[in-house]
TORPA-4810 file (N, C-alpha, C, O; in nm, 3 decimals):
<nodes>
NODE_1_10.574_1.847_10.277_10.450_1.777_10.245_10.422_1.671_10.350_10.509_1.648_10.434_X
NODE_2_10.299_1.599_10.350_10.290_1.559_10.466_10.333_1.405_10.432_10.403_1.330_10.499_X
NODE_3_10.261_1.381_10.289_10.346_1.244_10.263_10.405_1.275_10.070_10.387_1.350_9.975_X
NODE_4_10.467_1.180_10.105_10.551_1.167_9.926_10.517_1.125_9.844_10.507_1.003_9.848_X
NODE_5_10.489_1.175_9.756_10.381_1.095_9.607_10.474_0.983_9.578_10.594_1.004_9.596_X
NODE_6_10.432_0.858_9.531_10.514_0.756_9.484_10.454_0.697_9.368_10.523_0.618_9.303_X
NODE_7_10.375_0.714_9.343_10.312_0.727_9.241_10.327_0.825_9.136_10.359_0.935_9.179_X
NODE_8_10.308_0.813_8.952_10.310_0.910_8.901_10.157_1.000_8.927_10.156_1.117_8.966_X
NODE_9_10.051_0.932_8.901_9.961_1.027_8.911_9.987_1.108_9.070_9.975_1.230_9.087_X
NODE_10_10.011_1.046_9.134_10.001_1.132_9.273_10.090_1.235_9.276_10.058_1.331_9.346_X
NODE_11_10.227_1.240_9.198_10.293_1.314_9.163_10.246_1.431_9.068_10.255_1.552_9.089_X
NODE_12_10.198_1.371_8.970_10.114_1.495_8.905_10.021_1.600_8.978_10.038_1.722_8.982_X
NODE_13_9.940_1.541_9.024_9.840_1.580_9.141_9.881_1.712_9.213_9.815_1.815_9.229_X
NODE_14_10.030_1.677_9.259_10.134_1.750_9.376_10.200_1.877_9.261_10.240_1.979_9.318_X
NODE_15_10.207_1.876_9.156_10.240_1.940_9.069_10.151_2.034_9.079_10.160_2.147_9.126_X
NODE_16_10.037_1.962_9.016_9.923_2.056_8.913_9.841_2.156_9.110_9.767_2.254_9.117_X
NODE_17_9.877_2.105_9.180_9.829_2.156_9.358_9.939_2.302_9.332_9.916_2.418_9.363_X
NODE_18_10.040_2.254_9.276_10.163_2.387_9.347_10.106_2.440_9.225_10.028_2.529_9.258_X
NODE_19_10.108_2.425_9.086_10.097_2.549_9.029_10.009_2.617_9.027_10.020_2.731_8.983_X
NODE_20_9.876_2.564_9.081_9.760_2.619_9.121_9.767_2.759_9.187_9.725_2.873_9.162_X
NODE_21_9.858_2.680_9.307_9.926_2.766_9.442_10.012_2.908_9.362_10.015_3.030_9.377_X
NODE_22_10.054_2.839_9.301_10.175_2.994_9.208_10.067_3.039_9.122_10.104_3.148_9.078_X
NODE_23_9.971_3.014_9.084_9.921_3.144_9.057_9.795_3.210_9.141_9.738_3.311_9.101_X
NODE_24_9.769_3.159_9.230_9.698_3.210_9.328_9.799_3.324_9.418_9.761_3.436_9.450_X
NODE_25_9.877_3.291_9.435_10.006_3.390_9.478_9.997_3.478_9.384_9.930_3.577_9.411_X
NODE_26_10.054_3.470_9.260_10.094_3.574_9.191_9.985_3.650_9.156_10.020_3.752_9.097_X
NODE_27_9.838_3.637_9.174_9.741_3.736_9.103_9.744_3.818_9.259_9.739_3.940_9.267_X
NODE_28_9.756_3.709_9.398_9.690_3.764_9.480_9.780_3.788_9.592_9.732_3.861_9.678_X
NODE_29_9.942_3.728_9.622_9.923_3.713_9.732_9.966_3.629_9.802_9.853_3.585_9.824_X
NODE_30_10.064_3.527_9.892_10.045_3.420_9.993_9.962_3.451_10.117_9.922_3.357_10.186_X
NODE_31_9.927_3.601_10.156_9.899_3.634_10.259_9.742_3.628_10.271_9.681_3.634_10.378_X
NODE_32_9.687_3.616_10.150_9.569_3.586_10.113_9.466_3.501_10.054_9.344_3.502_10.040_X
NODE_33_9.579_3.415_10.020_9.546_3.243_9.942_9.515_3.153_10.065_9.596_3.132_10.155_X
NODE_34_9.390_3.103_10.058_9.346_3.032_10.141_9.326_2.841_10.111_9.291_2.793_10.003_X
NODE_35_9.357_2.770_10.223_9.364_2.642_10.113_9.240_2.598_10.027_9.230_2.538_9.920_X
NODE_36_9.168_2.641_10.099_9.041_2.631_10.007_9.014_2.669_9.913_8.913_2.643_9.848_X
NODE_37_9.123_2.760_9.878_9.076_2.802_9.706_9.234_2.747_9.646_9.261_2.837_9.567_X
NODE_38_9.305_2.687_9.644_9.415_2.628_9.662_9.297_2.524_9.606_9.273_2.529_9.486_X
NODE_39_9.230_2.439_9.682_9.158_2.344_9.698_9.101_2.346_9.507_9.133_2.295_9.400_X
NODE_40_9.008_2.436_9.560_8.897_2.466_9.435_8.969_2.524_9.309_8.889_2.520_9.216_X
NODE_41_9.056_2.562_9.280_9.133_2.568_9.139_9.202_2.458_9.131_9.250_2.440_9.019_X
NODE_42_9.232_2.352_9.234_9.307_2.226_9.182_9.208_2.131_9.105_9.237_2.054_9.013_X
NODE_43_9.055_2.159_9.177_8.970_2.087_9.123_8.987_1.953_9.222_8.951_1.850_9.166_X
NODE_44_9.040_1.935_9.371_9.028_1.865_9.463_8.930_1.928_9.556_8.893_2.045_9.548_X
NODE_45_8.891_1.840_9.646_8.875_1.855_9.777_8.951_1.892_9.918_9.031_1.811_9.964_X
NODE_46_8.938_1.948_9.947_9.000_2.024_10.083_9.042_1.895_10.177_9.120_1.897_10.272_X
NODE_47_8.994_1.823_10.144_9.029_1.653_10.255_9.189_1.614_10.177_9.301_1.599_10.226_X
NODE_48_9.119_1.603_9.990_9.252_1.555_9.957_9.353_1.676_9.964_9.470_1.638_9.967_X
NODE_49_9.339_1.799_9.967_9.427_1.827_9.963_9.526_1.857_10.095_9.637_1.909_10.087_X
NODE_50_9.475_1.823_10.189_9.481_1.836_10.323_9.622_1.701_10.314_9.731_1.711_10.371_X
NODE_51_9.584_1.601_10.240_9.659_1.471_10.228_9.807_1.512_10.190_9.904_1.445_10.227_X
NODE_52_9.818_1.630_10.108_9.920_1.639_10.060_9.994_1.716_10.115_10.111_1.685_10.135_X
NODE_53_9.937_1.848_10.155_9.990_1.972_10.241_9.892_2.008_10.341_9.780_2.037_10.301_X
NODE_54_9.918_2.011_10.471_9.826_2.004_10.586_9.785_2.162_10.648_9.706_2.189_10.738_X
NODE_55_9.897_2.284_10.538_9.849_2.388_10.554_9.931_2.464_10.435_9.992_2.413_10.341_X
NODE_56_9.913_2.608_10.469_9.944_2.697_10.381_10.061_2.657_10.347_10.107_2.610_10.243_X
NODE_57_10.133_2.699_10.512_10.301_2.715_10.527_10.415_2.577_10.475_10.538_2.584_10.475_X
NODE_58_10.338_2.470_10.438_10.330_2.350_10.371_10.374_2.378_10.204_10.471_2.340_10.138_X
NODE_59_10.276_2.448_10.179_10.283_2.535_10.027_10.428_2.574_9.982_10.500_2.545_9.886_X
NODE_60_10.441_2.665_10.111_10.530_2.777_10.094_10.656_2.771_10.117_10.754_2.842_10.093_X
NODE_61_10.627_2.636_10.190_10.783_2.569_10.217_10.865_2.448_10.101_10.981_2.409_10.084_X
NODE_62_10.774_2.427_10.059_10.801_2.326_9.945_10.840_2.380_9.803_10.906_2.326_9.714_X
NODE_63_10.762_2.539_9.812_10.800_2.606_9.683_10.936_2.684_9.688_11.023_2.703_9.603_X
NODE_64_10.921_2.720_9.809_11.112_2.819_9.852_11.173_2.708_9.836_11.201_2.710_9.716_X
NODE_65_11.228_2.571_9.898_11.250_2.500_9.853_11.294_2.430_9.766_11.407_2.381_9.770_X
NODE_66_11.186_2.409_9.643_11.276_2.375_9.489_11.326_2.551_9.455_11.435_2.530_9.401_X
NODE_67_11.309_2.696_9.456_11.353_2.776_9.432_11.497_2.788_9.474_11.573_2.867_9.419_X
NODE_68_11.543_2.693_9.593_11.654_2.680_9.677_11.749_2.624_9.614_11.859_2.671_9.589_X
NODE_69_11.688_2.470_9.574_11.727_2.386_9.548_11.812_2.484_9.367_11.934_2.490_9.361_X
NODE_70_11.748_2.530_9.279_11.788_2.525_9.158_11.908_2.683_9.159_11.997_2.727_9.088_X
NODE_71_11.830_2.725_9.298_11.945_2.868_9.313_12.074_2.853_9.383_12.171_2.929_9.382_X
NODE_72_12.054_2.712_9.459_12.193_2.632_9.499_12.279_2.611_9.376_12.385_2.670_9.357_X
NODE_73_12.218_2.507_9.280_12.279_2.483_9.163_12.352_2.587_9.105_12.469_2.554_9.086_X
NODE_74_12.322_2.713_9.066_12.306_2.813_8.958_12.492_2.894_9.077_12.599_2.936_9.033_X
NODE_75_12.459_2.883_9.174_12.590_2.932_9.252_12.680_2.855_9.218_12.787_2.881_9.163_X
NODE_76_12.612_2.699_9.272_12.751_2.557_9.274_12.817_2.603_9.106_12.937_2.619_9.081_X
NODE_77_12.730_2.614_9.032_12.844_2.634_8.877_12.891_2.753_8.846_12.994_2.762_8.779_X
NODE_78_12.825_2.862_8.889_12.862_2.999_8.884_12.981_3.044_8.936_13.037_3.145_8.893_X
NODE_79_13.050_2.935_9.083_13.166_2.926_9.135_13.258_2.784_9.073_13.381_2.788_9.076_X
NODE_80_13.220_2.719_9.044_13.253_2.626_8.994_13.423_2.628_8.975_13.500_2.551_9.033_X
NODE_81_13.463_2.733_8.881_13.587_2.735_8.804_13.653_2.837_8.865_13.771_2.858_8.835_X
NODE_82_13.585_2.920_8.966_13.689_3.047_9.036_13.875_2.977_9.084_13.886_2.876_9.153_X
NODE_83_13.948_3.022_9.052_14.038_3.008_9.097_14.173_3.141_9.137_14.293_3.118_9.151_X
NODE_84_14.121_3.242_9.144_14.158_3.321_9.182_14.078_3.426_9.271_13.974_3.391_9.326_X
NODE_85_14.139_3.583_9.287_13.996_3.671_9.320_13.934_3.746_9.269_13.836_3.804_9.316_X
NODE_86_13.999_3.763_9.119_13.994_3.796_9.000_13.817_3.695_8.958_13.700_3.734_8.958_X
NODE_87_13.866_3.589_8.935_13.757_3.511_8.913_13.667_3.507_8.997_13.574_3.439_8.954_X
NODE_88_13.644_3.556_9.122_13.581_3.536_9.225_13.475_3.662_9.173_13.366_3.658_9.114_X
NODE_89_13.550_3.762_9.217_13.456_3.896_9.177_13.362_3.862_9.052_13.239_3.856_9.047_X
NODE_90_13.508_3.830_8.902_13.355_3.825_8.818_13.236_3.736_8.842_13.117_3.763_8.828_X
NODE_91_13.308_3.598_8.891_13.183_3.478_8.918_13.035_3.540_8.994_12.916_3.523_8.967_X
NODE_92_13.118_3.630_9.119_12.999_3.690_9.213_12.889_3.803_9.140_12.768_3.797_9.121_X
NODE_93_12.983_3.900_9.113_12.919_3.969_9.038_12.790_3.925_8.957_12.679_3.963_8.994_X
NODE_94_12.809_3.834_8.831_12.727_3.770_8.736_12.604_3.687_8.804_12.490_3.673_8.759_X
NODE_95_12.659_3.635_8.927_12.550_3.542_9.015_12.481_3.662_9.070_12.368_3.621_9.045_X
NODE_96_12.467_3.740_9.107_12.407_3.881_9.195_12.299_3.914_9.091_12.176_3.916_9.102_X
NODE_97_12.360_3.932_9.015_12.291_4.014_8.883_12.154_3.952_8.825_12.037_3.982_8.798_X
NODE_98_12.252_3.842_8.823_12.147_3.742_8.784_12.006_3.687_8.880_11.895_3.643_8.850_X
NODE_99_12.062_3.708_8.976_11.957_3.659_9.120_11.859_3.757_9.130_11.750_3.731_9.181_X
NODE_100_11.898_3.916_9.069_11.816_4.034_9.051_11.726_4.016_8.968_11.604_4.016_8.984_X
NODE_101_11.793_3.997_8.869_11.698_4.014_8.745_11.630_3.858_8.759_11.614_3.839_8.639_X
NODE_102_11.597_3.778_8.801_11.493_3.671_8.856_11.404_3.689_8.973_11.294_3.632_8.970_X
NODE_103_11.432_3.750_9.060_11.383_3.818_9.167_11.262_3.934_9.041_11.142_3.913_9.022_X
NODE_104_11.337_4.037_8.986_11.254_4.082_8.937_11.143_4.058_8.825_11.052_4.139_8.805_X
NODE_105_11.155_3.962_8.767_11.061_3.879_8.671_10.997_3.784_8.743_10.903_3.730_8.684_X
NODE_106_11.016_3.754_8.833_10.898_3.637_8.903_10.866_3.692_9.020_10.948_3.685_9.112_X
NODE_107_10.752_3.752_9.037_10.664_3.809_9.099_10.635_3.725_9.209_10.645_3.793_9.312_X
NODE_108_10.586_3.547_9.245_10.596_3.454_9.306_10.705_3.450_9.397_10.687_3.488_9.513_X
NODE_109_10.848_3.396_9.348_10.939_3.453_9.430_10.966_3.498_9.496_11.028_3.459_9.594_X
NODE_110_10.918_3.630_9.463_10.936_3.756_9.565_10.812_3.761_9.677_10.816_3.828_9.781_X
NODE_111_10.714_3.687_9.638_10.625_3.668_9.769_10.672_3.573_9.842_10.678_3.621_9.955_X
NODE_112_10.709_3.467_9.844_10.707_3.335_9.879_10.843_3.415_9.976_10.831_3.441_10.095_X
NODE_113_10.966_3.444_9.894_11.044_3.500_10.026_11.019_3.573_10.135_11.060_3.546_10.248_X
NODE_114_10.943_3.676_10.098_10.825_3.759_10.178_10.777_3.690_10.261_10.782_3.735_10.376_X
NODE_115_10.733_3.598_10.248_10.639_3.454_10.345_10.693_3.400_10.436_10.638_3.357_10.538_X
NODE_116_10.842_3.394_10.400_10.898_3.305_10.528_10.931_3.373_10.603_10.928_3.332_10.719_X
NODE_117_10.982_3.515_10.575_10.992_3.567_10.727_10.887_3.597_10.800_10.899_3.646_10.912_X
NODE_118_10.779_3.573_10.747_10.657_3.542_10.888_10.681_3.444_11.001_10.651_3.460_11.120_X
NODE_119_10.752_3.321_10.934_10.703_3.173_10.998_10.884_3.202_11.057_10.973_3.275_11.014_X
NODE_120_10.877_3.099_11.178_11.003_3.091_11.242_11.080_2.984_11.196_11.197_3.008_11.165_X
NODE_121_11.021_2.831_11.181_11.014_2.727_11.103_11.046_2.794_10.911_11.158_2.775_10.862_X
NODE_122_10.948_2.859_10.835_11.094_2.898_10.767_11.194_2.995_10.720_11.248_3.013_10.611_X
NODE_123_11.206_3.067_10.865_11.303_3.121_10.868_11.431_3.053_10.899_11.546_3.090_10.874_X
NODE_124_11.399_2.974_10.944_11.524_2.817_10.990_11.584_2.801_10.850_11.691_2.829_10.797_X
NODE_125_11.453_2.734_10.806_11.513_2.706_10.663_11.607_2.791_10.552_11.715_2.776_10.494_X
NODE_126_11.495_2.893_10.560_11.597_3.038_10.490_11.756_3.055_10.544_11.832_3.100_10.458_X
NODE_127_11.822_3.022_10.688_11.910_2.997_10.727_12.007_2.914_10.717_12.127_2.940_10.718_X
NODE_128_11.931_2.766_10.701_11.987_2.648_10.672_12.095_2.689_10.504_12.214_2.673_10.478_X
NODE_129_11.971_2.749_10.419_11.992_2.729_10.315_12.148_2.861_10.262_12.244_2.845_10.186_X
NODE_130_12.105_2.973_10.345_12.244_3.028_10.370_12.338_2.982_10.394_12.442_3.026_10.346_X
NODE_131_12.336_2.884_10.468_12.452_2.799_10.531_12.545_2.725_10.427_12.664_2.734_10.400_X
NODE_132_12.458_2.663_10.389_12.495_2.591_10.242_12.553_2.649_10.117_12.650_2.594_10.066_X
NODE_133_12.489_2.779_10.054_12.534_2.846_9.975_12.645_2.921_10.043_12.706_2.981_9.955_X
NODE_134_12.702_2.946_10.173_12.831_3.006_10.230_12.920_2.884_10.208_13.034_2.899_10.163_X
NODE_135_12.883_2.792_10.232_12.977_2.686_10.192_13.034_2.633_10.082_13.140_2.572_10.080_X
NODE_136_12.960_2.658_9.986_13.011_2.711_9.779_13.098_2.800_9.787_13.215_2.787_9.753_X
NODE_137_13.018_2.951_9.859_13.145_3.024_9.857_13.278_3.025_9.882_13.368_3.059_9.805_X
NODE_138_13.289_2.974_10.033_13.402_2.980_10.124_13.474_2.871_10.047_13.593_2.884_10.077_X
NODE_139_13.463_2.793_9.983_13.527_2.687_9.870_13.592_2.787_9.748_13.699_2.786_9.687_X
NODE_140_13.494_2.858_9.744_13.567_2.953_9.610_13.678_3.006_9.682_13.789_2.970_9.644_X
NODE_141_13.670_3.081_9.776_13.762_3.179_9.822_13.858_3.128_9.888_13.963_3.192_9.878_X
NODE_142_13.862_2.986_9.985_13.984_2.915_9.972_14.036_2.908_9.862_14.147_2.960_9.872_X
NODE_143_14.014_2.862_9.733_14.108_2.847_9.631_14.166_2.973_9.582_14.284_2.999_9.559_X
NODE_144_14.073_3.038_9.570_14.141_3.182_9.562_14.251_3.248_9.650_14.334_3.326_9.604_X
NODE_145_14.243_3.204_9.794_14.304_3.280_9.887_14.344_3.135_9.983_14.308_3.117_10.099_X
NODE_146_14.417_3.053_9.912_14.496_2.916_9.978_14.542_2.906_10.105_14.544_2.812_10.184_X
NODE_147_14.599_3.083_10.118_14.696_3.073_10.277_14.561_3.097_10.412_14.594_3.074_10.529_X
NODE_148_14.464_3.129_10.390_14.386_3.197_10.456_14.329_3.080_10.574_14.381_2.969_10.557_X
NODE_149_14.271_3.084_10.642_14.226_3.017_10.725_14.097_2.968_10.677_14.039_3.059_10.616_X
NODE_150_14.019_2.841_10.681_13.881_2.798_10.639_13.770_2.815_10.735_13.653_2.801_10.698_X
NODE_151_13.798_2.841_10.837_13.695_2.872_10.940_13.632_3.017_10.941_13.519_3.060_10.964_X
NODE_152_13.768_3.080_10.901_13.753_3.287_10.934_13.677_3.261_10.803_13.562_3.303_10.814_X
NODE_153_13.705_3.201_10.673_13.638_3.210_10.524_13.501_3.185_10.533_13.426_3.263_10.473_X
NODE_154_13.443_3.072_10.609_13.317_3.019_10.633_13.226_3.113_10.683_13.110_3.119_10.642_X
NODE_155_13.284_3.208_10.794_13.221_3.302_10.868_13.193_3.392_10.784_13.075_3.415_10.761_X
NODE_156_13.306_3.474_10.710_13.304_3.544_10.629_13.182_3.518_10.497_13.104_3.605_10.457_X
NODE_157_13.190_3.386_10.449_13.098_3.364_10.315_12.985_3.377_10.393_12.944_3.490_10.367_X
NODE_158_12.889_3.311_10.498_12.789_3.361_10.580_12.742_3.449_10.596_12.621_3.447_10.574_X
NODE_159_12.800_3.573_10.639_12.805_3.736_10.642_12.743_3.759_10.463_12.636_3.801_10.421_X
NODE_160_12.876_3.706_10.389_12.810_3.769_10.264_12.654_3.721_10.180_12.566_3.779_10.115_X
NODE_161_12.686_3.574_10.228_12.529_3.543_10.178_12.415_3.617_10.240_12.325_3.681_10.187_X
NODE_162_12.435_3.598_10.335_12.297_3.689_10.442_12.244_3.804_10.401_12.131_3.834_10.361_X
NODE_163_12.379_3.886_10.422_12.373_4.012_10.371_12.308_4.057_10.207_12.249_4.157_10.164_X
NODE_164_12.342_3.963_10.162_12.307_3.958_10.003_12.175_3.948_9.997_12.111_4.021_9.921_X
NODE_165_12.100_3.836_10.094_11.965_3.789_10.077_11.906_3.935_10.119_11.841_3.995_10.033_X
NODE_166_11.928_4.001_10.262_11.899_4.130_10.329_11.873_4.258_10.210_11.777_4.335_10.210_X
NODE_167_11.982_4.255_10.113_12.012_4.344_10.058_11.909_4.303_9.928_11.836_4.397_9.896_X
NODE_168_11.893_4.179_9.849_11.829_4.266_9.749_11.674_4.193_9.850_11.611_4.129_9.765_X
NODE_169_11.631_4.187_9.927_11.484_4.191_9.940_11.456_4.377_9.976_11.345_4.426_9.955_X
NODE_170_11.545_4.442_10.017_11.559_4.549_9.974_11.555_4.642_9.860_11.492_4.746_9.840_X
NODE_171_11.647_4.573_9.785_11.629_4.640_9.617_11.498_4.606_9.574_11.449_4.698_9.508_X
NODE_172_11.407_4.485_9.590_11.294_4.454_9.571_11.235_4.587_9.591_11.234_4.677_9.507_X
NODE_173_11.198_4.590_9.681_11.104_4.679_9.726_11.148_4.816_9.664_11.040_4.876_9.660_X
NODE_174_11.204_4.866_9.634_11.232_5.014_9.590_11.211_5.012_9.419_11.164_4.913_9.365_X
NODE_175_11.228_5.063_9.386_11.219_5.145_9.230_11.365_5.065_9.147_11.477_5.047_9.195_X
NODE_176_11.315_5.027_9.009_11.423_4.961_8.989_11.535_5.055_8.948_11.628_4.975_8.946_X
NODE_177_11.567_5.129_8.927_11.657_5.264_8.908_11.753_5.255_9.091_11.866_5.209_9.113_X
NODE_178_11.665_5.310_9.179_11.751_5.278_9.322_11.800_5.125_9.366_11.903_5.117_9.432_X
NODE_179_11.728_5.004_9.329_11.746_4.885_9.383_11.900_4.834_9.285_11.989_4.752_9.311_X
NODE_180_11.875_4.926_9.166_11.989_4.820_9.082_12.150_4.909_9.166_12.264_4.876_9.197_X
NODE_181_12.070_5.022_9.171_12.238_5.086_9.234_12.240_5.052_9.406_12.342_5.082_9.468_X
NODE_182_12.136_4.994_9.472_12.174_4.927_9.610_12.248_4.787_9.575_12.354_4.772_9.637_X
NODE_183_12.206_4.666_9.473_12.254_4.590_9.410_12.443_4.623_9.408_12.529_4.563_9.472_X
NODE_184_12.459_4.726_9.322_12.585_4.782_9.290_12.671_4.770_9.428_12.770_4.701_9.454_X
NODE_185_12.585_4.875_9.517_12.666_4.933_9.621_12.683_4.754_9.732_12.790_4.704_9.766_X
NODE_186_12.594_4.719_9.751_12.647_4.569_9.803_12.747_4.500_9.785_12.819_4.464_9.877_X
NODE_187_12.776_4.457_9.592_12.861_4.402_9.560_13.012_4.463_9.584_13.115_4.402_9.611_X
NODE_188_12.992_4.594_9.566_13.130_4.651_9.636_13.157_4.607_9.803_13.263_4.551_9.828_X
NODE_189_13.084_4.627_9.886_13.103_4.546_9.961_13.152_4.448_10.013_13.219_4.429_10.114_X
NODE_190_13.102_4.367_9.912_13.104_4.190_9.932_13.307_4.183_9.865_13.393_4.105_9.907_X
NODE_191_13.321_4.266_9.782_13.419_4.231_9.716_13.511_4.279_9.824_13.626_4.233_9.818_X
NODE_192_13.481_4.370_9.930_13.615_4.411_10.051_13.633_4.272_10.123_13.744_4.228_10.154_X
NODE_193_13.525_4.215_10.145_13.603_4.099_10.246_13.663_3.969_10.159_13.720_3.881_10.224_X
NODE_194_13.650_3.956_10.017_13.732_3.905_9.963_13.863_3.929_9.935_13.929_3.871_9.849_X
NODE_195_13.911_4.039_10.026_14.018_4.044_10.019_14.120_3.962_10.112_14.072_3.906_10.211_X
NODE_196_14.269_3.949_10.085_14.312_3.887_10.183_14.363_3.927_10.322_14.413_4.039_10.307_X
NODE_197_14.378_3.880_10.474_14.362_3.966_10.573_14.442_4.038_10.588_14.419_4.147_10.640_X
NODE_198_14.558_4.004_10.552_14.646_4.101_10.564_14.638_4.268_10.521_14.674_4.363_10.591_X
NODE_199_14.580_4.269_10.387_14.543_4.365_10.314_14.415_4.414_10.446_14.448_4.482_10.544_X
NODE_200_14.286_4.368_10.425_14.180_4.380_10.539_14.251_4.470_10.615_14.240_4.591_10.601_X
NODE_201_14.354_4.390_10.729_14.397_4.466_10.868_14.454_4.580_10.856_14.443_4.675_10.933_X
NODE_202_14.542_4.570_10.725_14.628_4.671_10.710_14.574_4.804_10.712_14.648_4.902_10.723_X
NODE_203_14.396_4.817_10.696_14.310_4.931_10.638_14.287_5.001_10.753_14.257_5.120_10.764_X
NODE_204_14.308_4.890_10.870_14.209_4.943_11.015_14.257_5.071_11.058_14.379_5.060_11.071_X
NODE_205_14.224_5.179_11.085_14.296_5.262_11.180_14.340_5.243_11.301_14.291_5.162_11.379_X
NODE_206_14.450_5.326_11.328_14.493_5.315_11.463_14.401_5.360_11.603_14.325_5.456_11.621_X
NODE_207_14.425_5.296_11.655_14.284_5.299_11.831_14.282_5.479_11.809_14.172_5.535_11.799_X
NODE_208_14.403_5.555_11.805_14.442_5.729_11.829_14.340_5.812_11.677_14.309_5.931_11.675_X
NODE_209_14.301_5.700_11.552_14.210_5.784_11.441_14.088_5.774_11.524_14.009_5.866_11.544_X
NODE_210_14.084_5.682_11.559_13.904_5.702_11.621_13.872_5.860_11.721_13.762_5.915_11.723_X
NODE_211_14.000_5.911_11.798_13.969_5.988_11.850_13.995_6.171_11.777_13.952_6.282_11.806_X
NODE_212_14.070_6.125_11.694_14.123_6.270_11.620_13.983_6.287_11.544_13.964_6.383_11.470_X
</nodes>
């Protein structure tokens, strides 16, 4: 936003602007919501609302954002109590599932993610915010996996967040019958590199399978 409500009414204002915005999205669209009608369902002016958000991508960044902010949370406790890899899997599992089935009931959401990979600015963000939720993880999976190194874990939780985000904007898009079993087939995935490396290396083939 361009400045910070400090005020309650101005705060309200900034409210009653975004939900305007969420449902101008959801009947229509971010790709098609213009501030001016942003404007005219807030029942402002295009000046004031200019005061608050100086463009679309303003909107769209403020709404991924608190979506960030409460899907940070929902991990931070979802890992909270892992202390094994036992606990890890189920913790992950239940958070996946759950991130689906919200993804699939909020229609908004699923645009607004859609949105940022337009902009480079927030695709940063979308990154940043990976960063952060790998860092919940790689906390889980140290405790789980004590002897392991915290740096190789960090890299590793990174990979899996990414991949996760990659994967269900994928399931999005398909039929919910195929997306829930791409869902599936991910989490199997995710659960190989929770393993410990030893196990990992032990899987690799020898340089001589690649050629037989």
């Amino acid at each position: 936003m361009r400045r910070e409500p400090a005020q309650k009414r101005s705060r309200e204002r900034v409210e009653h602007i975004l939900s305007c915005a969420c449902r101008l999205i959801a009947e229509r669209g971010s790709d098609t919501m213009r501030m001016s009608e942003v404007a005219e369902l807030s029942g402002i002016s295009i000046g004031s609302l200019y005061q608050y958000f100086p463009d679309k991508a303003a909107i769209i960044r403020t709404l991924a954002e608190r979506y960030n902010t409460v899907s940070r949370a929902c991990i931070a406790k979802g890992l909270a109590h892992v202390k094994s890899i036992g606990d890890l899997r189920t913790a992950f599992s239940a958070l996946i599932d759950e991130y689906y089935e919200i993804f699939l009931a909020e229609p908004v959401m699923r645009d607004i993610w859609s949105a940022m990979q337009a902009d480079k600015a927030l695709r940063e963000i979308e990154l940043a915010e990976s960063r952060k939720n790998a860092t919940l993880l790689a906390a889980a999976l140290k405790r789980a996996l004590p002897d392991e190194d915290m740096e190789k874990l960090q890299v590793s939780a990174l990979l899996v967040m990414y991949f996760g985000e990659c994967a269900m904007r994928l399931a999005i898009s398909t039929g919910e019958a195929e997306g829930r079993a791409l869902v599936e087939a991910y989490k199997q995935m995710a659960y190989r590199s929770f393993a410990p490396t030893r196990l990992r290396t032990s899987d690799r083939p020898a340089p001589q399978d690649f050629l037989s």
